[in-house]
MITI-294119 format. One line per 4 residues: number of its first residue (from 1); for each residue x, y, z of C-alpha. Coordinates in nm, 4 decimals, always signed. Example, Ala and Ser with C-alpha at 12.3 -4.5 7.8 and 13.67 -1.06 7.14 Angstrom:
// residues 2
1 = +1.2300,-0.4500,+0.7800; +1.3670,-0.1060,+0.7140
// end
This chain:
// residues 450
1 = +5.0665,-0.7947,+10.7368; +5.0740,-0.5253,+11.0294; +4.8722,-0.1870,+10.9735; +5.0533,+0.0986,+11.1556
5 = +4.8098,+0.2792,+11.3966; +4.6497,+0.5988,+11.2174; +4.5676,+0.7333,+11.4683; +4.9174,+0.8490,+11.5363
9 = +5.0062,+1.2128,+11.3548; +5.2893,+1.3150,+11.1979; +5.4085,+1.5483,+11.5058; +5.4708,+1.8646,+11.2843
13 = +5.2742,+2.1706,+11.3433; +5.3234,+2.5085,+11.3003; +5.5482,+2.5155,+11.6647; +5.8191,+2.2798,+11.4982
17 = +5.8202,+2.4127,+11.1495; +5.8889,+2.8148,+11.2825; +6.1601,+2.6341,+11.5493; +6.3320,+2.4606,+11.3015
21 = +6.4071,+2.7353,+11.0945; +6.0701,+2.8218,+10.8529; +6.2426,+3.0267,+10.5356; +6.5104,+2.8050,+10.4780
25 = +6.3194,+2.4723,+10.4174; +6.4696,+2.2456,+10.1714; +6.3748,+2.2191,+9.8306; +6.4361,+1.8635,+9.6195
29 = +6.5866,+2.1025,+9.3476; +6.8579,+2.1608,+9.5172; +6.9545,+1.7378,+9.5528; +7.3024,+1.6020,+9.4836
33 = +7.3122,+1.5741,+9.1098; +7.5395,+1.2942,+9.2316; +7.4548,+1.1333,+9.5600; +7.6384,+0.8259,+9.6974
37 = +7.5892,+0.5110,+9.6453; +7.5375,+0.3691,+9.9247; +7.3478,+0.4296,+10.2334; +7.4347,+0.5313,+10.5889
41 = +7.2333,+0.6175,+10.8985; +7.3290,+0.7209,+11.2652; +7.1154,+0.6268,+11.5489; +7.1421,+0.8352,+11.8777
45 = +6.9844,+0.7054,+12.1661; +6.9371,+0.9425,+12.4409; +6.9103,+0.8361,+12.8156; +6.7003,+1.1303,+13.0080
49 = +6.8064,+1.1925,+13.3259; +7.1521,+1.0719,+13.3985; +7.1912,+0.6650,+13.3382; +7.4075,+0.5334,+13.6161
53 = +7.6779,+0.3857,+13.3942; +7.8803,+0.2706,+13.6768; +7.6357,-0.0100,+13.7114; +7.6435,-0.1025,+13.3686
57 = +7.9826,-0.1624,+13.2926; +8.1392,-0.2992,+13.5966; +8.5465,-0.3668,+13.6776; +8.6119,-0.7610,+13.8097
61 = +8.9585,-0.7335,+13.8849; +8.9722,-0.7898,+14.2544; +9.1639,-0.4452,+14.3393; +8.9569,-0.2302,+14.0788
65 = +8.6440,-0.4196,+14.2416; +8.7442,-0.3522,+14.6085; +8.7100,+0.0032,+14.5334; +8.4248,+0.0063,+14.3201
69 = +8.2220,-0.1651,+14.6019; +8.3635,+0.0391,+14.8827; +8.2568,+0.3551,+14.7145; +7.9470,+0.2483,+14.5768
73 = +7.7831,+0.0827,+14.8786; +7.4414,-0.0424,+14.9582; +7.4302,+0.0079,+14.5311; +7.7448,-0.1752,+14.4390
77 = +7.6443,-0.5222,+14.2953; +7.8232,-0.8541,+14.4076; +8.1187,-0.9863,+14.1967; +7.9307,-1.3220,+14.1301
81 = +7.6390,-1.1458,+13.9482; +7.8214,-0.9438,+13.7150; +7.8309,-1.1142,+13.3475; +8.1437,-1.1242,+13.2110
85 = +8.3322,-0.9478,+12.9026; +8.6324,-1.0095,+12.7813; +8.7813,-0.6450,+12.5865; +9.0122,-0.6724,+12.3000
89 = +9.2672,-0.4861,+12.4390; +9.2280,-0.4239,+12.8645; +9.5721,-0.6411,+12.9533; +9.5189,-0.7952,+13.2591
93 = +9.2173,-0.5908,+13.4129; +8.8958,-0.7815,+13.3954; +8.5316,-0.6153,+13.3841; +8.2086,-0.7332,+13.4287
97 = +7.7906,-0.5938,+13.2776; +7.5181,-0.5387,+13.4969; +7.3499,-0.8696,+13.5041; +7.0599,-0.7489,+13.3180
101 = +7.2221,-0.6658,+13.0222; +7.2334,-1.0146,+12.8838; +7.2114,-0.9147,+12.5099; +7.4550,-0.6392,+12.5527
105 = +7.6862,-0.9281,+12.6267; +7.6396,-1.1383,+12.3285; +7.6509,-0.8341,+12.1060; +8.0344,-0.7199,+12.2832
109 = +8.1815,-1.0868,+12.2342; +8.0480,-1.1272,+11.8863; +8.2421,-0.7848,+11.7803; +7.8930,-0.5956,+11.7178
113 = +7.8765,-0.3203,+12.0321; +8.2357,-0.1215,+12.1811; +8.2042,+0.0569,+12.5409; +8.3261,+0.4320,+12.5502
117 = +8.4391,+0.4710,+12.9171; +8.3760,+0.8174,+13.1092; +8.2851,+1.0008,+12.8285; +8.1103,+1.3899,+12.9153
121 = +8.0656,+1.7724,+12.8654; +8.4095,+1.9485,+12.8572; +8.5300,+2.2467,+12.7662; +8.9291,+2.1354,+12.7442
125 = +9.0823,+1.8448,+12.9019; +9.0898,+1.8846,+13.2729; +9.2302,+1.7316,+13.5712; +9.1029,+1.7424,+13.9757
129 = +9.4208,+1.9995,+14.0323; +9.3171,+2.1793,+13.7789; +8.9529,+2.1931,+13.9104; +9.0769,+2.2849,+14.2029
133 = +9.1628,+2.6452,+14.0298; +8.8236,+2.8330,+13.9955; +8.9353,+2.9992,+13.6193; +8.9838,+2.6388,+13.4659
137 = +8.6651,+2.6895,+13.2165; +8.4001,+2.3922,+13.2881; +8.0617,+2.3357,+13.1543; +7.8310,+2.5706,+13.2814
141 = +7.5606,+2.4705,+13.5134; +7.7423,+2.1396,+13.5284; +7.4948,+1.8802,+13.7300; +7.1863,+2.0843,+13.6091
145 = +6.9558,+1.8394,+13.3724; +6.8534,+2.0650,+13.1266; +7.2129,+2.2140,+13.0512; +7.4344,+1.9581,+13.0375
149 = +7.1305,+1.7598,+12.7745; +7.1715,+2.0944,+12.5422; +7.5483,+2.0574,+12.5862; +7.5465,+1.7320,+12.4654
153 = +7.2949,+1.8163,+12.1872; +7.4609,+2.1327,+12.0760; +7.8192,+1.9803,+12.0950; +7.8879,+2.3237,+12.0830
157 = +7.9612,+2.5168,+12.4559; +7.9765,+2.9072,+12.3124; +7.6293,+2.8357,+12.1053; +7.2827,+2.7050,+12.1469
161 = +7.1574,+2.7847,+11.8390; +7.1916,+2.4359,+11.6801; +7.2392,+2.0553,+11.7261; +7.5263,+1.8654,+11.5865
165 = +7.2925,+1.6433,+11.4660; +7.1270,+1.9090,+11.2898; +7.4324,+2.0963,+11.0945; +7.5105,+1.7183,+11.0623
169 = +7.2157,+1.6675,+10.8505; +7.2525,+2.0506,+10.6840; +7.5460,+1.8430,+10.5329; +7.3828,+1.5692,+10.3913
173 = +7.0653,+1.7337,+10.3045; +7.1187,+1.7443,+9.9502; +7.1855,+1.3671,+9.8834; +6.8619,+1.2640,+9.9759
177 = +6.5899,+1.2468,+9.7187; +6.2998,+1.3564,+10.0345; +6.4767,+1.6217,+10.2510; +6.2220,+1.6018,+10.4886
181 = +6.3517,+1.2600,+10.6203; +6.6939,+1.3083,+10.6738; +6.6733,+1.3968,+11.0046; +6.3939,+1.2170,+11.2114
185 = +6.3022,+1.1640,+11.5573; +6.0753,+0.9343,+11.7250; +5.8241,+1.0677,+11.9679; +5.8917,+1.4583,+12.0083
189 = +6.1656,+1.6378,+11.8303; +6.5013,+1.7110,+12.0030; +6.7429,+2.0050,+11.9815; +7.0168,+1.7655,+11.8763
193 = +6.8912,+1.7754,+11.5385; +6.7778,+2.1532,+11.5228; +6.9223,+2.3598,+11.2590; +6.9042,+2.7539,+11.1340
197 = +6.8885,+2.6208,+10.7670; +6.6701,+2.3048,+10.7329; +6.3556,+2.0888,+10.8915; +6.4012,+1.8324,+11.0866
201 = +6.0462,+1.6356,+11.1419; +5.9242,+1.3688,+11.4674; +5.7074,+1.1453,+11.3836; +5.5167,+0.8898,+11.6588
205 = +5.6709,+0.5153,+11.7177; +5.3956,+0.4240,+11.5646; +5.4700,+0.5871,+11.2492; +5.2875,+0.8540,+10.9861
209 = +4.9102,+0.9114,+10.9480; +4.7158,+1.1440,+10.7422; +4.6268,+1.4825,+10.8275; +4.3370,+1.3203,+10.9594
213 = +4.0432,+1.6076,+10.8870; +4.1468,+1.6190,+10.5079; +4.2192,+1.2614,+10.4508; +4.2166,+1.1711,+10.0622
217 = +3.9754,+0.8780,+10.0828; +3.7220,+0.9031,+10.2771; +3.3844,+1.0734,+10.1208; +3.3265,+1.3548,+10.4623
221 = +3.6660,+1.4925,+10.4307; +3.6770,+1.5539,+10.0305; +3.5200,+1.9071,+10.0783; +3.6966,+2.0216,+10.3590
225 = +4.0345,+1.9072,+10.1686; +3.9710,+2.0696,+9.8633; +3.9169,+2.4014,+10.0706; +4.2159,+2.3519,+10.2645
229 = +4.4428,+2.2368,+9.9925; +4.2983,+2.6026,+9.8480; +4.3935,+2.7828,+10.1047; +4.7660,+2.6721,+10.1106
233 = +4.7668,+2.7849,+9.7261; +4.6598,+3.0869,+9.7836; +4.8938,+3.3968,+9.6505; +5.0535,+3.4796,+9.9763
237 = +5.2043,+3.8435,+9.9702; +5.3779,+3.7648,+10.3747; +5.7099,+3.5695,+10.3124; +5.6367,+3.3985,+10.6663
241 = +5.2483,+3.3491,+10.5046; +5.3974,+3.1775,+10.2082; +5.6462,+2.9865,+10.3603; +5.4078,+2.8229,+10.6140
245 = +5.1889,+2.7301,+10.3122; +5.4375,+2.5579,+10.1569; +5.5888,+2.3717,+10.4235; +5.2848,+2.2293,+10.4752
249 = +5.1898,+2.1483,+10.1068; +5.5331,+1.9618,+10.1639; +5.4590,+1.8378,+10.4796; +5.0957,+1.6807,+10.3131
253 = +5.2654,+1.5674,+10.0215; +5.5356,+1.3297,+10.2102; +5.2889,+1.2325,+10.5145; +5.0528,+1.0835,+10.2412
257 = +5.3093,+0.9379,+10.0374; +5.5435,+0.7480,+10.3302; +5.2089,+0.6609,+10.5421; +5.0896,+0.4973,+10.2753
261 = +5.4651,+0.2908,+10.2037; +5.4990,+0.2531,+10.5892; +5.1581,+0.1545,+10.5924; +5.1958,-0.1443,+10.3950
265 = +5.5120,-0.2277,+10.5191; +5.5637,-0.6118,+10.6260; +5.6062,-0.7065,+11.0183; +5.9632,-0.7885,+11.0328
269 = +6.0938,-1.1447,+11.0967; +6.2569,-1.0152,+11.4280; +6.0327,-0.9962,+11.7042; +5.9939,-0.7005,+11.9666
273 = +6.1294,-0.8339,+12.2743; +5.8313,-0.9995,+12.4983; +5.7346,-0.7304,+12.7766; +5.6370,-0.4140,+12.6446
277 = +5.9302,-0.1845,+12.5432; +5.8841,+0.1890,+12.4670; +6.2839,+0.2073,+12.3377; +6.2260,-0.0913,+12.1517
281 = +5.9120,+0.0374,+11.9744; +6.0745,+0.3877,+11.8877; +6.3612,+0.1786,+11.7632; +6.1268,-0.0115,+11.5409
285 = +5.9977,+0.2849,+11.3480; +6.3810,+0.3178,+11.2658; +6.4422,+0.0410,+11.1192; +6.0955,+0.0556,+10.9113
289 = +6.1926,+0.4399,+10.7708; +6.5500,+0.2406,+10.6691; +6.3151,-0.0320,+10.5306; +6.1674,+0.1739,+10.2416
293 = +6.5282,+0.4083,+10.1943; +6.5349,+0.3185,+9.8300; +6.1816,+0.3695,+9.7606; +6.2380,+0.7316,+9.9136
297 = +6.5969,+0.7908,+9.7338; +6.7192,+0.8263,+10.0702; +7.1027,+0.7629,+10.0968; +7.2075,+0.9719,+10.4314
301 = +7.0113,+0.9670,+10.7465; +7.0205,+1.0925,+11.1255; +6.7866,+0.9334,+11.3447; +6.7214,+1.0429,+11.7258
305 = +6.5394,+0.8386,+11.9811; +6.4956,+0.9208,+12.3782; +6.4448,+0.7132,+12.6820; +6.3330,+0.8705,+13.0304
309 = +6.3753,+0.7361,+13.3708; +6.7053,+0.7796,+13.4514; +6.7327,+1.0324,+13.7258; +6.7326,+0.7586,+13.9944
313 = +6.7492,+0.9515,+14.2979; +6.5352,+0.7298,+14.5167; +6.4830,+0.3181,+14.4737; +6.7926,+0.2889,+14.2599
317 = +6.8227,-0.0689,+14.2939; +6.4855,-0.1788,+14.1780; +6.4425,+0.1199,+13.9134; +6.7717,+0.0526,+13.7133
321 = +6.7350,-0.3082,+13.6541; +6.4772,-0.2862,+13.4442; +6.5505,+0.0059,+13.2245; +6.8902,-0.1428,+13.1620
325 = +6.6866,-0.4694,+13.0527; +6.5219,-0.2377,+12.8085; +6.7815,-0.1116,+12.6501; +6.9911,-0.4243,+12.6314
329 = +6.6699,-0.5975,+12.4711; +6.6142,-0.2956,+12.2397; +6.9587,-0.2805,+12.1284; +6.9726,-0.6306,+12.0500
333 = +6.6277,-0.6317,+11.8777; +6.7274,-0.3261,+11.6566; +7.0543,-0.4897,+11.5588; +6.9256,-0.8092,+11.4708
337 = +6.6695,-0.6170,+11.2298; +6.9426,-0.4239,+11.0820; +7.0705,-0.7926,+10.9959; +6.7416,-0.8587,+10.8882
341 = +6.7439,-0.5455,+10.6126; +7.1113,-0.6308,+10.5114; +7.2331,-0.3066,+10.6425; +7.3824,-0.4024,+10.9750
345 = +7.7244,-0.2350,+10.8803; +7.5409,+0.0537,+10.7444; +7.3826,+0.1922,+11.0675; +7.5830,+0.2759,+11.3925
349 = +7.3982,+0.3765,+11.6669; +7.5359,+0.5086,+11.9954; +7.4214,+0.6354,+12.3315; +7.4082,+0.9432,+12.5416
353 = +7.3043,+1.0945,+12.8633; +7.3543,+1.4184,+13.0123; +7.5700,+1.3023,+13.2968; +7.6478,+1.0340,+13.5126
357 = +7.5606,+0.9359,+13.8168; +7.7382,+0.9707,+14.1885; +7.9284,+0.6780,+14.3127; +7.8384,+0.7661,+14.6622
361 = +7.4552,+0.6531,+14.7624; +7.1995,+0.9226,+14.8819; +7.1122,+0.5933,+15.1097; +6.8094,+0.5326,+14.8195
365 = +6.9791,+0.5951,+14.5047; +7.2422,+0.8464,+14.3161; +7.2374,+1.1984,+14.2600; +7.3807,+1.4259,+13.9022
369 = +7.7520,+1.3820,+13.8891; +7.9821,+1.3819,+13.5456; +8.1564,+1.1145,+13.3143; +7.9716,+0.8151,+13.2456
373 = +8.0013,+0.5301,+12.9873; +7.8013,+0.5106,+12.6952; +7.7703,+0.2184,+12.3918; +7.8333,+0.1904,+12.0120
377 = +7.6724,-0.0528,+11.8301; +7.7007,-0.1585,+11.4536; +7.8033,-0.3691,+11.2119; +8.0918,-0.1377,+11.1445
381 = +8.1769,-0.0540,+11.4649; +8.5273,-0.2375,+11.5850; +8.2954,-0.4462,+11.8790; +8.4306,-0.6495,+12.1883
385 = +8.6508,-0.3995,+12.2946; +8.6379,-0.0768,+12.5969; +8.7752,+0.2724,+12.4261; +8.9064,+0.5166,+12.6651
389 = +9.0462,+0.5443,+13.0094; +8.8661,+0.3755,+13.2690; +8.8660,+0.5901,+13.5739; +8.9448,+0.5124,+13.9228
393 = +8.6640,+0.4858,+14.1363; +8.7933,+0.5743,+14.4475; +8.5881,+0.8410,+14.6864; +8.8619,+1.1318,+14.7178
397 = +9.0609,+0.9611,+14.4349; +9.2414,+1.1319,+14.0995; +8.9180,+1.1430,+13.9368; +8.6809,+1.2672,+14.2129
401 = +8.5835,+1.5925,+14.1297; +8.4125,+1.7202,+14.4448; +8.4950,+1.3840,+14.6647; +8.1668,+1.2949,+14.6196
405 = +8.1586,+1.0319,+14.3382; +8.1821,+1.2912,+14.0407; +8.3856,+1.1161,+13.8045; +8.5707,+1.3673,+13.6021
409 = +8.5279,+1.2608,+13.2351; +8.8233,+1.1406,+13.0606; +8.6971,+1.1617,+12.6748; +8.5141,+1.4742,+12.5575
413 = +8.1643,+1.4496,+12.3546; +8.3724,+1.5797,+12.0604; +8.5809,+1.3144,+12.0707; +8.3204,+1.0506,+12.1096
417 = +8.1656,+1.1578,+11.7746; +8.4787,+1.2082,+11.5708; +8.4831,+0.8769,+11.4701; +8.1155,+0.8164,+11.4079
421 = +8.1188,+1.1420,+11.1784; +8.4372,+1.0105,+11.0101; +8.2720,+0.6965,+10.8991; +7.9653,+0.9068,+10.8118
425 = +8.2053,+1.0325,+10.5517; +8.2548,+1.3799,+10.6528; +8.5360,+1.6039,+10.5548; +8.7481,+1.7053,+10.8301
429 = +8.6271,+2.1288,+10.7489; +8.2869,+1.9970,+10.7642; +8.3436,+1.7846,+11.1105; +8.4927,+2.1221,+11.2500
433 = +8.1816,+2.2996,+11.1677; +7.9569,+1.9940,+11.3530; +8.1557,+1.9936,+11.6565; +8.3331,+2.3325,+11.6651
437 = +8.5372,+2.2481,+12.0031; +8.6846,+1.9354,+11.9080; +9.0200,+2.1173,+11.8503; +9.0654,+2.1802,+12.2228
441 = +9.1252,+1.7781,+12.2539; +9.3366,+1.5388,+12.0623; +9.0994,+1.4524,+11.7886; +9.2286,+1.1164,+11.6984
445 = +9.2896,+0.9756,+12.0447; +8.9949,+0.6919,+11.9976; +8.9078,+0.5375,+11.6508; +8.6430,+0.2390,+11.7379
449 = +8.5299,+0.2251,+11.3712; +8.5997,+0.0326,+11.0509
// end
């Protein structure tokens, strides 16, 4: 039986309780008298710094190919190492996964992970002509790192005062039994899941401990707990005062009670993948909050993870090999414990970066550019297939924005999360609250869900 570390704290201080909106914590009162029945979770993975998705999903057809490798240089890889797919529905045109990405593979041919091609920040559909006018409205600060990650986060271009992960989980708030964990992420919070109403919480990969000073059982800290715990019951007069003291009574409440259910909590059958894996990890402490969902009366959760490395502008071709073999051994090792639970079709997890990557080489890697393609993964997600339009690749082409390699994305963010919020069971007046700007695109054009 595995002990989580306890040395690892529950990251929520008094920083992340005042950002995530302080007054307007949750109560348990306020739960769905009638919750669903079943349980769903959303998993977004979040690629920091720009992956290079023209590496990792590769075109094979000999014309497509040509071009790829004419633009892409000294960082184009050879025909003969790509590995294979075979999409559902791509006609005659043939495409190929970086060759590290071996358990991507088995996951798109047995129907378990979809491809979204050049997927990005947009504020309408546009085209290079209409680029080429400087009114057409475009993301602002377009290849700046910080900006387009809050664009993706907020899903929302006039606004930064939320995530659409966040007013996603203001929705579903009330049909969990322990507020506090519908929205989670691993390792620091993000702004995907800030909201004006509710808490969102980060806890470490390795899970909850105590508040270590005024741990319950342990004979030096009974004193200074019993003064503390008096403190927070204190008579506050300050609404801010008050509400701080009861966030954290809150806070201490749940921290005990899941660290001690986490705590206890069985390895799983599945292994971690052999070399150390930080995604993998993080991933983990997913699956192990999902683990105990019924102990927790937990029926609706959004989960964020983050991965950094990405902003390969120098040593491209030895950096991105192995943080592609991360993910493609995380993302096999979380869906195979998904399997494990029995709740493979009940969690859909997808990825996202704040851009892509040039085609062109610097001469030692890429620099920020635009579209890029990302992955869906789940046991409800219609697998084995590429949704979207693939984009030519040619330097100068229809899709070059500046010339350069900066492929002009084809499929907004919006649409990219229609279909995961549909099959979250959203209304459509609720989805239009989530992702305000989806009306500026054709909200149905891709449906890779069950």
């Amino acid at each position: 039986m595995s002990k989580v570390n306890r040395r690892d704290f529950l990251k929520l201080g008094a920083s992340s309780i005042a950002g995530a909106g302080l007054l307007n914590v949750p109560q348990t009162a306020f739960a769905n008298s009638n919750p669903p029945s079943d349980y769903k979770a959303i998993v977004n993975i979040f690629f920091l710094g720009g992956n290079d998705g023209f590496n990792m999903v590769v075109p094979r057809s000999d014309f497509e190919y040509n071009e790829y490798a004419a633009s892409r240089q000294n960082l184009a890889l050879s025909k003969a190492e790509l590995l294979s797919i075979s999409p559902a529905t791509s006609g005659n045109a043939q495409y190929g996964l970086h060759p590290m990405f071996n358990e991507v593979q088995q996951l798109f041919a047995d129907g378990n992970l979809g491809i979204m091609a050049n997927v990005g920040n947009l504020i309408q559909p546009v085209t290079k002509d209409q680029l080429d006018n400087p009114n057409t409205p475009r993301p602002r600060q377009l290849f700046s790192h910080n900006d387009q990650q809050d664009q993706w986060r907020y899903g929302d271009p006039q606004s930064s005062k939320s995530g659409w992960g966040g007013r996603l989980m203001d929705y579903k708030i009330v049909d969990n039994s322990n507020a506090l964990l519908t929205g989670m992420a691993i390792d620091g919070r993000s702004k995907w899941l800030g909201s004006q109403q509710n808490l969102d919480i980060s806890i470490s990969r390795n899970g909850f401990d105590r508040y270590n000073y005024v741990r319950p059982d342990t004979n030096w800290t009974q004193d200074r707990r019993s003064a503390f715990k008096a403190l927070l019951d204190l008579q506050y007069s300050n609404p801010l005062d008050k509400a701080f003291a009861d966030s954290q009574k809150r806070t201490m409440d749940l921290v005990e009670q899941v660290g001690g259910i986490i705590n206890d909590l069985p390895d799983f059958n599945t292994p971690l993948p052999e070399l150390r894996n930080r995604l993998a990890e993080s991933l983990r402490m997913v699956a192990r909050m999902i683990a105990i969902r019924e102990q927790l009366g937990m029926t609706r959760q959004v989960f964020y993870v983050a991965m950094g490395g990405f902003d390969t502008h120098d040593d491209q071709n030895s950096r991105q090999p192995a943080l592609l073999q991360q993910i493609s051994q995380a993302m096999k090792y979380f869906y195979d414990v998904t399997v494990e639970l029995g709740v493979a079709d009940a969690v859909t997890s997808f990825t996202s970066s704040e851009f892509g990557r040039t085609l062109t080489s610097n001469g030692d890697g890429t620099d920020h550019a635009w579209g890029n393609h990302q992955l869906v993964m789940g046991g409800s997600v219609l697998g084995g297939d590429i949704y979207g339009t693939m984009p030519s690749l040619e330097i100068g082409g229809v899709d070059d924005y500046r010339s350069d390699g900066r492929i002009i994305p084809t499929t907004s963010v919006e649409q990219y999360a229609k279909p995961i919020l549909d099959w979250f069971n959203m209304e459509p007046s609720q989805i239009s609250t989530i992702i305000p700007n989806l009306g500026a695109f054709n909200a149905n054009a891709i449906n890779f869900m069950r």
